[in-house]
N, C-alpha and C positions, 0 to 999 in steps of 0.2 A: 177897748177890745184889742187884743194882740194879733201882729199882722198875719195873715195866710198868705203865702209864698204863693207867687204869679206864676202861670206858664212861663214866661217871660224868666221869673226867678229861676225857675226849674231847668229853663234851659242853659243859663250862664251857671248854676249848679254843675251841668253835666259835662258842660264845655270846662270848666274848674277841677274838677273829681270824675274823669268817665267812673271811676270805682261806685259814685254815688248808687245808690239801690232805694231809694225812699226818703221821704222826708220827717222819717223820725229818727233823732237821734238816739243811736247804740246806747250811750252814757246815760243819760233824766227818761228816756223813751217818753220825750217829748217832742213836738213839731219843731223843728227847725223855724225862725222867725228872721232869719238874717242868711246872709250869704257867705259874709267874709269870715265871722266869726267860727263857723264853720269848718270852714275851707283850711284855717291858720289852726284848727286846736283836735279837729278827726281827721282829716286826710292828709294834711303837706308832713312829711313827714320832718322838716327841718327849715327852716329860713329860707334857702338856698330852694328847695323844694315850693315853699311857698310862693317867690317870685319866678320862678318856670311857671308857676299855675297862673299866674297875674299876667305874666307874659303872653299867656295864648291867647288873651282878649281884646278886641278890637279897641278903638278911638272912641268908636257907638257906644260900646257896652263900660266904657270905662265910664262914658259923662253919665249913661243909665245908671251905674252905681253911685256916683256922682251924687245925680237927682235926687237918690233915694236918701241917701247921706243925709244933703241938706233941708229935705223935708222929713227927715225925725223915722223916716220908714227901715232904712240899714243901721245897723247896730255898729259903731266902730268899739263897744265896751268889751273889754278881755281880747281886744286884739293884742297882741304880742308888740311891745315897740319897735322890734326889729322889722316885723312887719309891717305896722302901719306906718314908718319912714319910707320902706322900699313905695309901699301906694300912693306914699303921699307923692313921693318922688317921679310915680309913674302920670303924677295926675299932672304937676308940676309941667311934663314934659308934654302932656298932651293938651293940657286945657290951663295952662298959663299959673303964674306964681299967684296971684290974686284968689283963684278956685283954689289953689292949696293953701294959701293961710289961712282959709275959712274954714278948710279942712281941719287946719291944723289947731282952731281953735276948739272947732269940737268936740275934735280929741280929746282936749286939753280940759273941757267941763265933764264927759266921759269917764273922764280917770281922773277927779277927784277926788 
């Protein structure tokens, strides 16, 4: 069953995109099931834009996405590489090299 986006989702959604309006997306006007994917492919309008949005989240909400990551719940698939270096990088910074190689491997099964 595909996941339904948390309050919890909805609210680091808003904190990411205030522009966010719903959780269907414009493009498939399907449910949104992920956060980042999101975030990097309808609203950041460029790279540079993407990490100002990654920026505004706390150490909390970083390991929250984090968790989700590692338990198969966040999608990192059709993130942007540009993108998922800066995250990785952001994770790197906050929750240690260790949490981002695992990251980094999932990525890495993701995008084969």
């Amino acid at each position: 069953m595909p996941r339904v986006l948390s309050e919890e989702d909805i609210r680091l959604l808003k904190i990411l995109a205030p522009e966010f309006s719903g959780e269907i997306c414009n493009g498939s006007g399907m449910p949104y099931r992920s956060i980042l994917p999101p975030i990097a492919h309808h609203y950041a309008t460029s790279t540079d834009d993407f990490k100002a949005r990654i920026n505004r989240l706390n150490s909390d909400e970083i390991q929250y996405l984090v968790d989700l990551i590692i338990t198969g719940k966040e999608s990192l698939h059709c993130l942007p590489l540009e993108c998922y270096d800066f995250f990785e990088g952001k994770v790197m910074e906050i929750l240690g090299k260790e949490v981002a190689s695992q990251l980094r491997r999932l990525y890495a099964i993701t995008c084969e």
